[in-house]
C-alpha positions in Angstrom: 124.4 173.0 -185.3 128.3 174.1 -185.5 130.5 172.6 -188.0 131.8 170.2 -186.2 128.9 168.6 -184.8 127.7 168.8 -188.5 130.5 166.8 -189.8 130.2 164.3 -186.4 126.5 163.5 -187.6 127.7 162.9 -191.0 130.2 160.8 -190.9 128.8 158.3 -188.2 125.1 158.4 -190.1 127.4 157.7 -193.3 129.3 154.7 -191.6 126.4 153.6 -190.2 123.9 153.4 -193.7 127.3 151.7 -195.4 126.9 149.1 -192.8 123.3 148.6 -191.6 121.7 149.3 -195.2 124.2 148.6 -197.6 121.6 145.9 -199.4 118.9 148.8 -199.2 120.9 151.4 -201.3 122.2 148.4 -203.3 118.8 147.6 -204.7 117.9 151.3 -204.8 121.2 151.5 -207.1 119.8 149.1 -209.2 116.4 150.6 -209.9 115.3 152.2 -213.6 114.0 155.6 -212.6 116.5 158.1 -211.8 114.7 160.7 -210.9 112.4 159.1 -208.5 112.9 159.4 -204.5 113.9 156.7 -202.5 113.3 156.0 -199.0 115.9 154.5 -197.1 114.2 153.9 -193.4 116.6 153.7 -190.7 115.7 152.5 -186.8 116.2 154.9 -184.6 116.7 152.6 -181.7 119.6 151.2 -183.6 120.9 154.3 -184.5 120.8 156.0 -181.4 122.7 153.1 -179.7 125.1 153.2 -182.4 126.3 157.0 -180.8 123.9 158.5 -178.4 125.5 161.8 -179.3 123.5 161.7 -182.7 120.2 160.9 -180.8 120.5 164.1 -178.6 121.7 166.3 -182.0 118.4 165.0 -183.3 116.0 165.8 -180.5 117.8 168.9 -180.4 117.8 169.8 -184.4 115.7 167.0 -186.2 115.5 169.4 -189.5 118.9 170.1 -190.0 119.6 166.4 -189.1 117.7 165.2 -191.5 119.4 167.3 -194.0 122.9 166.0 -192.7 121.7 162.1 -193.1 120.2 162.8 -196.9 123.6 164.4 -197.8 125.5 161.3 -195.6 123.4 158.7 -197.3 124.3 160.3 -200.8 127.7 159.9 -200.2 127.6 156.5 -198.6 125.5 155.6 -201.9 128.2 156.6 -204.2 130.9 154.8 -202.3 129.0 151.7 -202.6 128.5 152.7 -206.4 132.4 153.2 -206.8 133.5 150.1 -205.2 131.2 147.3 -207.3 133.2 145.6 -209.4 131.1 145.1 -212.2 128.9 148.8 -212.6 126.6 147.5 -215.0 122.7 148.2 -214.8 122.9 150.6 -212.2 123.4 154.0 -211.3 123.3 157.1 -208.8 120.2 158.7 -207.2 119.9 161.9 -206.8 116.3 161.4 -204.8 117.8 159.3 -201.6 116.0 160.2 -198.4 116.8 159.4 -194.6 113.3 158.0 -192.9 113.4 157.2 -189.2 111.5 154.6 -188.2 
């Protein structure tokens, strides 16, 4: 994948997790153990009709993909973390992971 379609996938996978999963990486936010991995498992179906474009870059290149929707997922978790108005009891994840469903 070029650069471009990199960056593509990342920000529509990020806008999409902020809106479709929001509550999901809420509660993750909230959990205890930092250094355990979370699953965040994401439709395809939904996805796919959200852009086609990121259906045929993940036919195409599901590794590097999935790599691109961990990262987007991170950043859409710590946007969420940054805009709660009161912080308190929870905290970033390192260990957030795309699942496609």
């Amino acid at each position: 994948m070029n650069s471009n379609q990199v960056t593509l996938v990342g920000q529509v996978f990020e806008s999409y997790v902020s809106e479709y999963h929001k509550n999901d990486i809420l509660l993750i936010l909230k959990e205890r153990d930092e250094d355990a991995h979370y699953p965040v498992v994401v439709n395809a179906m939904t996805l796919f009709e959200t852009n086609m474009e990121i259906g045929e870059y993940f036919n195409m290149f599901p590794n590097e993909v999935l790599t691109v929707f961990d990262s987007a997922l991170r950043r859409s978790a710590l946007t969420i973390l940054q805009s709660l108005s009161q912080p308190e009891g929870v905290s970033m994840k390192q260990n957030l992971h795309t699942r496609i469903s």
